[in-house]
PDB file of N, CA, C and O in Angstrom:
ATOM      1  N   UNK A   1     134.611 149.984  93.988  1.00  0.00           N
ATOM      2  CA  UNK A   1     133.361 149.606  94.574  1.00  0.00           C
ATOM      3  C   UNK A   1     133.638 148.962  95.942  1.00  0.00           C
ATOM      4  O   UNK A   1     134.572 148.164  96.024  1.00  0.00           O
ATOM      5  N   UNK A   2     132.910 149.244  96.994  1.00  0.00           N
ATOM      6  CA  UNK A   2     132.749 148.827  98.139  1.00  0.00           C
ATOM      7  C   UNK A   2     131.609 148.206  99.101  1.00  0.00           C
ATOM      8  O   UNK A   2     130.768 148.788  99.786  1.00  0.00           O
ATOM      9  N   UNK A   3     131.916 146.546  98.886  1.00  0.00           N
ATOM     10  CA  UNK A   3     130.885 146.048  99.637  1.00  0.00           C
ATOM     11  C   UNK A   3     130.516 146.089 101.150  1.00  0.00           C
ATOM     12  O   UNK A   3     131.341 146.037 102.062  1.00  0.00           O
ATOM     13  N   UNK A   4     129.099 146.195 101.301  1.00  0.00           N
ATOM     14  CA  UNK A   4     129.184 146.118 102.709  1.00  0.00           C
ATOM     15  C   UNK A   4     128.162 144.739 103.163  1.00  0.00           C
ATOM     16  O   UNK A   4     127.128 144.250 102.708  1.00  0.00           O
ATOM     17  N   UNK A   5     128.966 144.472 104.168  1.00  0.00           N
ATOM     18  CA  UNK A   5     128.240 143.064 104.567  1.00  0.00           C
ATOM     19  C   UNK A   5     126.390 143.601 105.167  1.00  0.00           C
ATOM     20  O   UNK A   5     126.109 144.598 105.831  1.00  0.00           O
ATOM     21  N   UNK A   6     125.439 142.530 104.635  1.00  0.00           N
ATOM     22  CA  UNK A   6     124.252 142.751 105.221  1.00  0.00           C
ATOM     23  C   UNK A   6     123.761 141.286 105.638  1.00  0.00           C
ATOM     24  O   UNK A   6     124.207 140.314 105.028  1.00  0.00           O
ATOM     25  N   UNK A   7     122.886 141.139 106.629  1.00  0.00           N
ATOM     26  CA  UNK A   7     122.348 140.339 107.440  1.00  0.00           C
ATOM     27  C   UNK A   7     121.198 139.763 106.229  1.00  0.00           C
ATOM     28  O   UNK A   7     120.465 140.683 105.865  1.00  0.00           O
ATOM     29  N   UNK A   8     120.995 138.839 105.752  1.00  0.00           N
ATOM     30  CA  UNK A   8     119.580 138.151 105.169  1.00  0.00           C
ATOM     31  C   UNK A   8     118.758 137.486 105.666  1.00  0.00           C
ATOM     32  O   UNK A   8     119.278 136.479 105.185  1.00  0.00           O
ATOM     33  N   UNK A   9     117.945 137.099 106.189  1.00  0.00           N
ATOM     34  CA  UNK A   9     116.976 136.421 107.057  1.00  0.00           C
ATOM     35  C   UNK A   9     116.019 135.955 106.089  1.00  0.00           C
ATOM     36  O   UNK A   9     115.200 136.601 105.436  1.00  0.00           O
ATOM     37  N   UNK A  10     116.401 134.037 106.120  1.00  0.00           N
ATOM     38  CA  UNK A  10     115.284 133.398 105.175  1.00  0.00           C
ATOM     39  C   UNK A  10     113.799 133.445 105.655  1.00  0.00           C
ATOM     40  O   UNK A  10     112.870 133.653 104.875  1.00  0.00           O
ATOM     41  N   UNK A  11     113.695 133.308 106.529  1.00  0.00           N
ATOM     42  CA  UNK A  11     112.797 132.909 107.811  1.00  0.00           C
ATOM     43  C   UNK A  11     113.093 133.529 109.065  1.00  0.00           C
ATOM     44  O   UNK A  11     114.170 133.985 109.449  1.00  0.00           O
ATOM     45  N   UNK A  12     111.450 133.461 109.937  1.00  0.00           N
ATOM     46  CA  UNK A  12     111.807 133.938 111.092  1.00  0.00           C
ATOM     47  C   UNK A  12     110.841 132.850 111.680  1.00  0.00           C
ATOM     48  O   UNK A  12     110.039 132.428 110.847  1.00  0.00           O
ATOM     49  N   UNK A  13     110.750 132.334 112.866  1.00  0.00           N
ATOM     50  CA  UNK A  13     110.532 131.667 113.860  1.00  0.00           C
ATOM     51  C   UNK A  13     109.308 132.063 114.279  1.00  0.00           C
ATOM     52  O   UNK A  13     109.157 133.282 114.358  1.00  0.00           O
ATOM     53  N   UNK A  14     108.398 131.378 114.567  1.00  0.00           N
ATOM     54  CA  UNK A  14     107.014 131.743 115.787  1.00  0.00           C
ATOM     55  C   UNK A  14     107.693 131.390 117.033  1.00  0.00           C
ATOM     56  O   UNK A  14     108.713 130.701 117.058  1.00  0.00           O
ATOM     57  N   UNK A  15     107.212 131.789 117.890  1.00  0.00           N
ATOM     58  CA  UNK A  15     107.776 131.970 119.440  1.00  0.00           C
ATOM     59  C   UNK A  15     106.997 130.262 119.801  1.00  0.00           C
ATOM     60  O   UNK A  15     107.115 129.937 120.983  1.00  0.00           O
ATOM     61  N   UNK A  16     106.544 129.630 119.246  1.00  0.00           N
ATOM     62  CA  UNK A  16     106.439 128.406 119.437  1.00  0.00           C
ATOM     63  C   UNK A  16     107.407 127.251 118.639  1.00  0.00           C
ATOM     64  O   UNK A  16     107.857 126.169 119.017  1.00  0.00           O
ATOM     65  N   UNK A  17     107.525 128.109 117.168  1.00  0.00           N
ATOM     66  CA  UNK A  17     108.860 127.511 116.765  1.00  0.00           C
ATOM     67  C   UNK A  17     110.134 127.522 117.672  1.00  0.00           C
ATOM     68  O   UNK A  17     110.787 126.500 117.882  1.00  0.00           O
ATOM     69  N   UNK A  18     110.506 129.002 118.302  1.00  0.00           N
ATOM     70  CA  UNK A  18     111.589 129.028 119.108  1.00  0.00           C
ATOM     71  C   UNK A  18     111.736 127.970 120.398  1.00  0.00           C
ATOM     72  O   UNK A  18     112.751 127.370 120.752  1.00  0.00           O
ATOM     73  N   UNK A  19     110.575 127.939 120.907  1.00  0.00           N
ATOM     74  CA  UNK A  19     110.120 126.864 122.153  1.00  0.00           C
ATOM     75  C   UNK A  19     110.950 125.505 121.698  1.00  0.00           C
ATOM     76  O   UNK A  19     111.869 124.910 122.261  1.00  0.00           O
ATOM     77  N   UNK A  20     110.133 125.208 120.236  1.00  0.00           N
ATOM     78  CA  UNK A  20     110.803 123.391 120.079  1.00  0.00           C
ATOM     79  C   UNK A  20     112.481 123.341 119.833  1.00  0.00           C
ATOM     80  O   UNK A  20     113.355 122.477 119.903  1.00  0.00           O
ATOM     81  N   UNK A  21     112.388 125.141 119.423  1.00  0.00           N
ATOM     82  CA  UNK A  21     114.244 124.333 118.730  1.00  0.00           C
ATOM     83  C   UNK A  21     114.425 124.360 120.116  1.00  0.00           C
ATOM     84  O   UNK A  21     114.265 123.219 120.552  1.00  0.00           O
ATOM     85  N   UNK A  22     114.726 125.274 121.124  1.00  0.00           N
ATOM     86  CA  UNK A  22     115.221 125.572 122.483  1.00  0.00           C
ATOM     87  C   UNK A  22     114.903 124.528 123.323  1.00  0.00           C
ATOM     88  O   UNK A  22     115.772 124.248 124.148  1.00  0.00           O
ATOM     89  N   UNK A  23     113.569 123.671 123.339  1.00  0.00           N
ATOM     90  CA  UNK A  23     113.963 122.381 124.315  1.00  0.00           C
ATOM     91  C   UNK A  23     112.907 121.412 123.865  1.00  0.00           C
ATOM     92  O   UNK A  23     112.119 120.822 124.604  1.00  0.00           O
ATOM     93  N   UNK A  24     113.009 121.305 122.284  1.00  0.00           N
ATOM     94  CA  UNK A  24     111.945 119.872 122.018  1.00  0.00           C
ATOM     95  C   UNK A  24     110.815 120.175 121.609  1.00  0.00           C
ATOM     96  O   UNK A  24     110.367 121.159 122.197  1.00  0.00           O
ATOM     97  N   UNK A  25     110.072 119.698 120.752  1.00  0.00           N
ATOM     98  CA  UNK A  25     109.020 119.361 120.275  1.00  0.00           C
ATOM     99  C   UNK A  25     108.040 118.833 121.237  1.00  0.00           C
ATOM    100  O   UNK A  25     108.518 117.898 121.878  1.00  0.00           O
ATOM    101  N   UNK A  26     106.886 119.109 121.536  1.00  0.00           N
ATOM    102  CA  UNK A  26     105.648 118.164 122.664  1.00  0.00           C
ATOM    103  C   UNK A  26     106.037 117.004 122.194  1.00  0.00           C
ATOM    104  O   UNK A  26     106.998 116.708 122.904  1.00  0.00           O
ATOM    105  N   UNK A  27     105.870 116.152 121.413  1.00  0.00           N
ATOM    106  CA  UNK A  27     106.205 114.726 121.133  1.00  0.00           C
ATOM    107  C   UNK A  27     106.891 114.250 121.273  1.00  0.00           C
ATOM    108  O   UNK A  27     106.697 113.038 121.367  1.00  0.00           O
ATOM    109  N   UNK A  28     108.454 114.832 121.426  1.00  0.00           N
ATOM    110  CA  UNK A  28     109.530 114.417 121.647  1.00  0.00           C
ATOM    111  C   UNK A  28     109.954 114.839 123.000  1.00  0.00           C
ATOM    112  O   UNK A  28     110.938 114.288 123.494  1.00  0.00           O
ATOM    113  N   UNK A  29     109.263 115.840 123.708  1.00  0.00           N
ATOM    114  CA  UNK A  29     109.471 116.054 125.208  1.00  0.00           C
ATOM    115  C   UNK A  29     108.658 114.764 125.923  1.00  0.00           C
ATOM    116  O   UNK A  29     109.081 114.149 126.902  1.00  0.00           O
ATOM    117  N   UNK A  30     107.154 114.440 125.078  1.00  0.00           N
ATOM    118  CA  UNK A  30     106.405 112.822 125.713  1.00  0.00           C
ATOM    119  C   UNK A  30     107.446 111.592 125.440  1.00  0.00           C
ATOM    120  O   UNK A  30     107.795 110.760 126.278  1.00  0.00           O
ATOM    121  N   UNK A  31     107.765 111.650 124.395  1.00  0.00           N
ATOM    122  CA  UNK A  31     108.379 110.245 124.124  1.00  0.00           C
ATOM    123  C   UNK A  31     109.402 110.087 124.970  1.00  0.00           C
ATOM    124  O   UNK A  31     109.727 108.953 125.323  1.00  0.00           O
ATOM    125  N   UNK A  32     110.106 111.283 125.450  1.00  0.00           N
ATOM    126  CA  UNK A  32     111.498 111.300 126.306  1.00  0.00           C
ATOM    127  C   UNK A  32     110.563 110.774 128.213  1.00  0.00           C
ATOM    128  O   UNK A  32     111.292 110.149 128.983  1.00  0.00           O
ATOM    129  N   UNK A  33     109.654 110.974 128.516  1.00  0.00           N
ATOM    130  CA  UNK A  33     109.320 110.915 129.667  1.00  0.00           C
ATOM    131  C   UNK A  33     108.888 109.524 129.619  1.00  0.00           C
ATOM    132  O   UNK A  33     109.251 108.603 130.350  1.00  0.00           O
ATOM    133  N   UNK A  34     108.065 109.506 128.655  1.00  0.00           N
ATOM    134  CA  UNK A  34     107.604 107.992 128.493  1.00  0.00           C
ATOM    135  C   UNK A  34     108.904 106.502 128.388  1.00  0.00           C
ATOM    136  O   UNK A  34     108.956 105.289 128.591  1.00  0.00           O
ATOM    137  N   UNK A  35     109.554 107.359 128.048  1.00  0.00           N
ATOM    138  CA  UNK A  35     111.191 106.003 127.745  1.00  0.00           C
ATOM    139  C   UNK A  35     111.363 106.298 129.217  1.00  0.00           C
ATOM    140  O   UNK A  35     110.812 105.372 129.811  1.00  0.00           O
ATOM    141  N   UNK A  36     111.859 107.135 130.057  1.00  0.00           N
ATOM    142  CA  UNK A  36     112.129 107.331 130.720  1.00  0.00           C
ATOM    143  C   UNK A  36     111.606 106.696 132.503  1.00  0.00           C
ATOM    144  O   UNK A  36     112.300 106.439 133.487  1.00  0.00           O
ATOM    145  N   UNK A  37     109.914 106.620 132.250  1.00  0.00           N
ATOM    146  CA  UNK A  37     109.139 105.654 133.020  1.00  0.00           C
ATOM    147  C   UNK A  37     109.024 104.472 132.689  1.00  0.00           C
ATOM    148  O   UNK A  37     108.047 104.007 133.276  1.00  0.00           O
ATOM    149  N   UNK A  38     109.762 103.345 131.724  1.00  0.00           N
ATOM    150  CA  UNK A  38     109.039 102.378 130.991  1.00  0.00           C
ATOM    151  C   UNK A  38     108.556 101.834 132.529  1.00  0.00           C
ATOM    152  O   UNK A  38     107.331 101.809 132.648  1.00  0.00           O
ATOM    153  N   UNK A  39     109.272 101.421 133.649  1.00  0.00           N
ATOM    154  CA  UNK A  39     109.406 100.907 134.130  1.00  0.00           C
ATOM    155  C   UNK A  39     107.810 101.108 135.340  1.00  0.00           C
ATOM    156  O   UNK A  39     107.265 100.261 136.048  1.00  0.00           O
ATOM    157  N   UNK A  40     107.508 102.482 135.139  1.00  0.00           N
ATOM    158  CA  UNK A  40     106.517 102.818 136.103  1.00  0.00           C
ATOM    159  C   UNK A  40     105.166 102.461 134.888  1.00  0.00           C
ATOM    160  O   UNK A  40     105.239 102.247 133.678  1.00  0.00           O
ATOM    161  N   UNK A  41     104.241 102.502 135.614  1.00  0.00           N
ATOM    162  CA  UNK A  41     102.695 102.484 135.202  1.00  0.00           C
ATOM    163  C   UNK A  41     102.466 104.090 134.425  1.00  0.00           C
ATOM    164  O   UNK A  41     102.103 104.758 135.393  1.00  0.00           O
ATOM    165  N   UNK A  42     102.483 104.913 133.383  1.00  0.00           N
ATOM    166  CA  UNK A  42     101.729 105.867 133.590  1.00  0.00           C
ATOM    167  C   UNK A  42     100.708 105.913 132.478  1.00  0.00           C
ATOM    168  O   UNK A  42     100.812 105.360 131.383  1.00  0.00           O
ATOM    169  N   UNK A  43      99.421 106.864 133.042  1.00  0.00           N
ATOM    170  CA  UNK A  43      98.372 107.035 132.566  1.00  0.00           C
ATOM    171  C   UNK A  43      98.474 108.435 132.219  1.00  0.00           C
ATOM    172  O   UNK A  43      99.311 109.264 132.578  1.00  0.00           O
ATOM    173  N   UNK A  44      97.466 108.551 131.451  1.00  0.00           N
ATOM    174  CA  UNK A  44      97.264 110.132 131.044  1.00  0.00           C
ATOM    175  C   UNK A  44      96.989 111.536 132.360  1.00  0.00           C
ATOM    176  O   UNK A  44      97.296 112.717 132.526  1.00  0.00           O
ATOM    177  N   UNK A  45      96.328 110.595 132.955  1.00  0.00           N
ATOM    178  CA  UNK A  45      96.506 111.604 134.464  1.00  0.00           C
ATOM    179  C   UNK A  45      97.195 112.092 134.711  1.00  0.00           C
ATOM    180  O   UNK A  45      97.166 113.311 134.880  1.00  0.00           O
ATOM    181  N   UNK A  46      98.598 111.027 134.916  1.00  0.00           N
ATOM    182  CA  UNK A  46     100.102 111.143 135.476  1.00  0.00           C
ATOM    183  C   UNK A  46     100.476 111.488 134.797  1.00  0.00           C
ATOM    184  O   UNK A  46     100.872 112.532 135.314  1.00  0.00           O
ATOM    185  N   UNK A  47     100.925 111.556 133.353  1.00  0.00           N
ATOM    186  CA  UNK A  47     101.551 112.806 132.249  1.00  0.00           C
ATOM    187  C   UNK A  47     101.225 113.902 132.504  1.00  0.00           C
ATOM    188  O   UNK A  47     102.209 114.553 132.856  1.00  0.00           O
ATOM    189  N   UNK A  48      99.861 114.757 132.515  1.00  0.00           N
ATOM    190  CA  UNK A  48      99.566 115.764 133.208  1.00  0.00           C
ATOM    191  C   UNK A  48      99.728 116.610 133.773  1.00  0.00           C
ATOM    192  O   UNK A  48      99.582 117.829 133.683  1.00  0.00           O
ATOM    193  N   UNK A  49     100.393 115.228 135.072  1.00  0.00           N
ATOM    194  CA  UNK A  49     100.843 116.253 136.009  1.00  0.00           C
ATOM    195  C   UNK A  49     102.328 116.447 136.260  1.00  0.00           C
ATOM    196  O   UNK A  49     102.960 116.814 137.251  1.00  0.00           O
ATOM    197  N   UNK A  50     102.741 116.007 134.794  1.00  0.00           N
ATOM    198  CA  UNK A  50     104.096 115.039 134.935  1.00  0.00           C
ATOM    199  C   UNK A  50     104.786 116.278 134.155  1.00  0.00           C
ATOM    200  O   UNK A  50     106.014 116.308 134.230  1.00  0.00           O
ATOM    201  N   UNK A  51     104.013 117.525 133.255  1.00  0.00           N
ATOM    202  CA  UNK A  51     104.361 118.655 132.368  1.00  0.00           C
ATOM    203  C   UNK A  51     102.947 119.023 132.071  1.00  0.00           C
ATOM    204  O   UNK A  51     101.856 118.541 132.376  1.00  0.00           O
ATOM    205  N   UNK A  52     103.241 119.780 131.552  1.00  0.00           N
ATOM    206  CA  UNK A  52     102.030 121.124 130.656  1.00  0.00           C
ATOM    207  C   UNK A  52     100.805 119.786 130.115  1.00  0.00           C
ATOM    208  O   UNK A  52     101.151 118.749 129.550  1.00  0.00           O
ATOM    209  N   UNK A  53      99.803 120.045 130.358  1.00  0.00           N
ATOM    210  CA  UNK A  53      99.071 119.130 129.565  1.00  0.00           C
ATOM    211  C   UNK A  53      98.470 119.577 128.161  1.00  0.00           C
ATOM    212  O   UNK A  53      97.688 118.967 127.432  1.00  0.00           O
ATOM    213  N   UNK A  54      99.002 120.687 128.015  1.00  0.00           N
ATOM    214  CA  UNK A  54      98.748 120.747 125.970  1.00  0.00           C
ATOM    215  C   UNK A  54      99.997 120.388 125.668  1.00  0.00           C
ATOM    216  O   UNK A  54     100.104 120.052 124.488  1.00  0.00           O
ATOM    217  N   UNK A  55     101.336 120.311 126.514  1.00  0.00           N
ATOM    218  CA  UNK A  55     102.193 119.781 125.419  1.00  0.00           C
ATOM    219  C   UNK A  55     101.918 117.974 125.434  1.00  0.00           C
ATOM    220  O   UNK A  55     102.093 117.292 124.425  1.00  0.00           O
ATOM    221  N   UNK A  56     101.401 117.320 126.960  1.00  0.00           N
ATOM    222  CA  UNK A  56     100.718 115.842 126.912  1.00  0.00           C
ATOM    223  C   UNK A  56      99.637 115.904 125.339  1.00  0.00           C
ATOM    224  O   UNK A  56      99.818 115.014 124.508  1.00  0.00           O
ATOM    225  N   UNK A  57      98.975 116.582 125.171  1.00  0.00           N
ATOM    226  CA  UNK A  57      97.870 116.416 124.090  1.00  0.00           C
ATOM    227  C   UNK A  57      98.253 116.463 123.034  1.00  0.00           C
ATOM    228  O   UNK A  57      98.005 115.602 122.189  1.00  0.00           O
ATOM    229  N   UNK A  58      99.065 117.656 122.808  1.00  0.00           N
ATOM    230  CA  UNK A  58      99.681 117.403 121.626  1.00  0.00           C
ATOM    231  C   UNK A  58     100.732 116.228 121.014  1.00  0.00           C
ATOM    232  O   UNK A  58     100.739 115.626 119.940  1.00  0.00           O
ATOM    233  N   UNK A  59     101.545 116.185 122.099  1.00  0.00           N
ATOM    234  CA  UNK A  59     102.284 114.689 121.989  1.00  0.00           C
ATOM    235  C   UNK A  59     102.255 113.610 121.489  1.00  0.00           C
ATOM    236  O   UNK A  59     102.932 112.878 120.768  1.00  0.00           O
ATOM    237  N   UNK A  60     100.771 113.660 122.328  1.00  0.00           N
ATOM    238  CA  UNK A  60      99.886 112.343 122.365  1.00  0.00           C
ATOM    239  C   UNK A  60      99.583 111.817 120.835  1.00  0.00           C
ATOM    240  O   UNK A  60      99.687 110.709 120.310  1.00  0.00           O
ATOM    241  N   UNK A  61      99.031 113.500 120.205  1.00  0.00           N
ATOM    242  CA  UNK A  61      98.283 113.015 119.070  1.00  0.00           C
ATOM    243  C   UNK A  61      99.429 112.774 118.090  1.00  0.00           C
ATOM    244  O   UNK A  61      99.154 112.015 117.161  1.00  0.00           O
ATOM    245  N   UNK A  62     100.676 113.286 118.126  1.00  0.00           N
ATOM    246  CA  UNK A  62     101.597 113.186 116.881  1.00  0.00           C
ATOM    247  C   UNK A  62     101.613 111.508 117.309  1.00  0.00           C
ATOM    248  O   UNK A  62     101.192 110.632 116.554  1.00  0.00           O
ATOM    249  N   UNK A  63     102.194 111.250 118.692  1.00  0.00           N
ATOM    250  CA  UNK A  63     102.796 109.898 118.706  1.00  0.00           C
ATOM    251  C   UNK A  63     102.146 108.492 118.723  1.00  0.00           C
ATOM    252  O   UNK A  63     102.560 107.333 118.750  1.00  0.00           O
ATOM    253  N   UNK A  64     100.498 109.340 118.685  1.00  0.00           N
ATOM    254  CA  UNK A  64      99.821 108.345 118.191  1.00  0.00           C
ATOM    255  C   UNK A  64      99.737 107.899 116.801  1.00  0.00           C
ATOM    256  O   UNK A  64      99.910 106.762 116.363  1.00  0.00           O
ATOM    257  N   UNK A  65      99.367 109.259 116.010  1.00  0.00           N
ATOM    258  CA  UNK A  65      99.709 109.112 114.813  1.00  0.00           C
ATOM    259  C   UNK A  65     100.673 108.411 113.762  1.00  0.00           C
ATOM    260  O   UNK A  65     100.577 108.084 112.579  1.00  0.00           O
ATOM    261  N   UNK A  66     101.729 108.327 114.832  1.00  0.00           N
ATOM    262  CA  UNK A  66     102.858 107.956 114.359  1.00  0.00           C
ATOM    263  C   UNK A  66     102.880 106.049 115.104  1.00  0.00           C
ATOM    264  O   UNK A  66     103.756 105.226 115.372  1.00  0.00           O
ATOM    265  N   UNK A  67     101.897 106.087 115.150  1.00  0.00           N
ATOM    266  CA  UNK A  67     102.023 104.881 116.102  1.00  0.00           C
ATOM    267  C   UNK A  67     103.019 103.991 116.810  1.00  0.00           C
ATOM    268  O   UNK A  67     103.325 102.804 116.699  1.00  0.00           O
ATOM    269  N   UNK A  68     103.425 105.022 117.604  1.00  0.00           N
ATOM    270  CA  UNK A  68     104.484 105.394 118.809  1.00  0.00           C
ATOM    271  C   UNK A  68     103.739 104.570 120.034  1.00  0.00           C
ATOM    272  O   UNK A  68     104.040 103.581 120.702  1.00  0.00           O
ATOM    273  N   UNK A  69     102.869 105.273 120.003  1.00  0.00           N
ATOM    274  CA  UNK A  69     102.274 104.902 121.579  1.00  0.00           C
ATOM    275  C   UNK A  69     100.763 104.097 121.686  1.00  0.00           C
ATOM    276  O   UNK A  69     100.643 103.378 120.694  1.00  0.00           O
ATOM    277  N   UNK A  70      99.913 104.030 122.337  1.00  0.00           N
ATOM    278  CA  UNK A  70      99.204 103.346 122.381  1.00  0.00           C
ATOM    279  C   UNK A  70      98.429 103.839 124.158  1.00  0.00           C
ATOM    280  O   UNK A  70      99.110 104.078 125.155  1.00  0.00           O
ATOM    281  N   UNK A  71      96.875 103.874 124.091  1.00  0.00           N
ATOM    282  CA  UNK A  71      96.690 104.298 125.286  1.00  0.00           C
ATOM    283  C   UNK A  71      95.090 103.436 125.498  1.00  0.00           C
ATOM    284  O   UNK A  71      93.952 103.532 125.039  1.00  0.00           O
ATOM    285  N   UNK A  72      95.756 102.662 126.386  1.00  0.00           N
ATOM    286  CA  UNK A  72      94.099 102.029 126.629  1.00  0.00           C
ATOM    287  C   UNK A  72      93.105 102.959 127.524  1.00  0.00           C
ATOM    288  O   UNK A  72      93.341 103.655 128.511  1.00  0.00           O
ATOM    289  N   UNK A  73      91.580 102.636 126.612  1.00  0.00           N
ATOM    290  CA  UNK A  73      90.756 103.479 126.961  1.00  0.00           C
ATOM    291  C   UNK A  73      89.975 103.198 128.123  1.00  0.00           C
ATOM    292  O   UNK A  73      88.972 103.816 128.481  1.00  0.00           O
ATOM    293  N   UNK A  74      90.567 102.110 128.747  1.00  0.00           N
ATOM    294  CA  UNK A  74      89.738 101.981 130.325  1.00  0.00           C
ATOM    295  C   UNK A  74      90.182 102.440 131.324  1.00  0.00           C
ATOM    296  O   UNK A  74      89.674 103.075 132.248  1.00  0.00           O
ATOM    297  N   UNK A  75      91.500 101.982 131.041  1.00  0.00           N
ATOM    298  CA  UNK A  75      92.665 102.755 132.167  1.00  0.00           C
ATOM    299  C   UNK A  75      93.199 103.594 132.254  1.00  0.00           C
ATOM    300  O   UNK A  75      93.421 104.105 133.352  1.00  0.00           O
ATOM    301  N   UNK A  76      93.750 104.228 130.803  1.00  0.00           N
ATOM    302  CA  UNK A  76      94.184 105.370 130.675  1.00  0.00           C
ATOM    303  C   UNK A  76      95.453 105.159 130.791  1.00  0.00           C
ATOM    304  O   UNK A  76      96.113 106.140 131.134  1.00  0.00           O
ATOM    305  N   UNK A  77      96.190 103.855 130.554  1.00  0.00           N
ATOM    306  CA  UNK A  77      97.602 103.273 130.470  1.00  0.00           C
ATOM    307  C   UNK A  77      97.945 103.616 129.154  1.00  0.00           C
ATOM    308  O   UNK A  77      97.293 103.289 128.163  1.00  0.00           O
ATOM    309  N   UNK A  78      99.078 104.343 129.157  1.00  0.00           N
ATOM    310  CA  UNK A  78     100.027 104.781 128.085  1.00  0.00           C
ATOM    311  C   UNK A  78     101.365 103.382 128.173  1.00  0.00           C
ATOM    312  O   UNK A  78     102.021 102.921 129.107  1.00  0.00           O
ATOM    313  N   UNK A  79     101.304 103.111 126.833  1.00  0.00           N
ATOM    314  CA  UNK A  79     102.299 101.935 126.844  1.00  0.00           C
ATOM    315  C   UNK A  79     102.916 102.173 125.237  1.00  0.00           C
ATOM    316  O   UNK A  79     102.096 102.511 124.383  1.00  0.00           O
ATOM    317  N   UNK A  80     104.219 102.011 124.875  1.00  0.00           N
ATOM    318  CA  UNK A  80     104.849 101.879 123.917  1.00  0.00           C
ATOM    319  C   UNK A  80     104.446 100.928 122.905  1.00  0.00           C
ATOM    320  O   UNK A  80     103.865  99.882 123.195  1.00  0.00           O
ATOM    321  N   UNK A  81     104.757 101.288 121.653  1.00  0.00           N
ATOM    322  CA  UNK A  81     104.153  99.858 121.094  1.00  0.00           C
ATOM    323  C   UNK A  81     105.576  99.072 120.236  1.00  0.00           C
ATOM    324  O   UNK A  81     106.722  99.522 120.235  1.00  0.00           O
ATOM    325  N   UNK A  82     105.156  97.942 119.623  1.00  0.00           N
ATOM    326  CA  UNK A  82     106.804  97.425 119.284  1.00  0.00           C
ATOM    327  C   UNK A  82     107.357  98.064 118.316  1.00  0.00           C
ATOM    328  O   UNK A  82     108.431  97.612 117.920  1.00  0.00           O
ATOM    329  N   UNK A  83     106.862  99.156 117.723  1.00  0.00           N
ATOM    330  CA  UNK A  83     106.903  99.772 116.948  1.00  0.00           C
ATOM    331  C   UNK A  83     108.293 100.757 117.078  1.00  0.00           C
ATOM    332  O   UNK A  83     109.326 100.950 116.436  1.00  0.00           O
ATOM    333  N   UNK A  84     107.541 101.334 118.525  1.00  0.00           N
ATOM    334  CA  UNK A  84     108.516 102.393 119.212  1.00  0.00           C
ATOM    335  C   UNK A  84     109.581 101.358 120.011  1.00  0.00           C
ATOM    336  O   UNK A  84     110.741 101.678 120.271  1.00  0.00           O
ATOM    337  N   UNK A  85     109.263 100.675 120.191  1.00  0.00           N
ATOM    338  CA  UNK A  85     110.194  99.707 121.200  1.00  0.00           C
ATOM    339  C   UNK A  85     111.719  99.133 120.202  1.00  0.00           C
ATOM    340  O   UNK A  85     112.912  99.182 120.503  1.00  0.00           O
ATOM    341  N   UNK A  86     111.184  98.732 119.242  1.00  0.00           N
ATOM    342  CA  UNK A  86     112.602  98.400 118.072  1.00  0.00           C
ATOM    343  C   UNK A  86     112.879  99.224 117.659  1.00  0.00           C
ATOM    344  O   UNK A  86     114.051  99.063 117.319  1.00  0.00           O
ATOM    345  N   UNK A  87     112.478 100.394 117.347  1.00  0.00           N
ATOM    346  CA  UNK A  87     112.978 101.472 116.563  1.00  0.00           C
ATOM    347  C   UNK A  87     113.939 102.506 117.744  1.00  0.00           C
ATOM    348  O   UNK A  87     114.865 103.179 117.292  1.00  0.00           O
ATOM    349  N   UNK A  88     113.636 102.542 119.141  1.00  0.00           N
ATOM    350  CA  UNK A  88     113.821 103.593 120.013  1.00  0.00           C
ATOM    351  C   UNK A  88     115.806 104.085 119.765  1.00  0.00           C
ATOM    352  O   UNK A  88     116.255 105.224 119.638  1.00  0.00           O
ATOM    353  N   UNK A  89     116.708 102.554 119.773  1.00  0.00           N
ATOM    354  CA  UNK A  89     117.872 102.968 119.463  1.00  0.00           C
ATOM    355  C   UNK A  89     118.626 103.368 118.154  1.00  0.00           C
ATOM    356  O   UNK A  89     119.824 103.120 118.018  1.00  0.00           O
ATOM    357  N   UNK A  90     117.946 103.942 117.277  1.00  0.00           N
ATOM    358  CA  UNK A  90     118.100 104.000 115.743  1.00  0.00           C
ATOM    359  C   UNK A  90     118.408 105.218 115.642  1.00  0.00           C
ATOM    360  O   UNK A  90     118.630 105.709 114.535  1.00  0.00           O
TER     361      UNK A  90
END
């Protein structure tokens, strides 16, 4: 008897799955920009224009969810919360 090797494929990828493995998740592409400005002011404006603004929206909503972030509704100031702030080197 003679085996022959075959390829199995558990899964296949959505071309949006391929997107996050290849460079990040929206939430984790925000959280990386957002660490990255602590130092600047930014608002939702400036994310915007800062990348894609559905991957800003989507971001937004995981890392709110996750209560990551925090965005006041007058200003439109995106600020970390201590949440994300103690946890960031873990």
């Amino acid at each position: 008897m003679r085996l022959i090797p075959k390829e199995l494929k558990l899964f296949n990828l959505t071309k949006i799955g391929e997107t996050n493995v290849s460079t990040g998740s929206p939430d984790t592409k925000l959280f990386s920009i957002i660490i990255d400005n602590m130092d600047n002011q930014l608002t939702t404006d400036k994310l915007n224009e800062l990348i894609d603004p559905n991957v800003v929206k989507i971001g937004m909503g995981k890392l709110m969810k996750n209560k990551l972030i925090s965005i006041d509704k007058k200003t439109k100031l995106v600020t970390l919360t201590d949440d994300a702030l103690n946890n960031r080197d873990k």
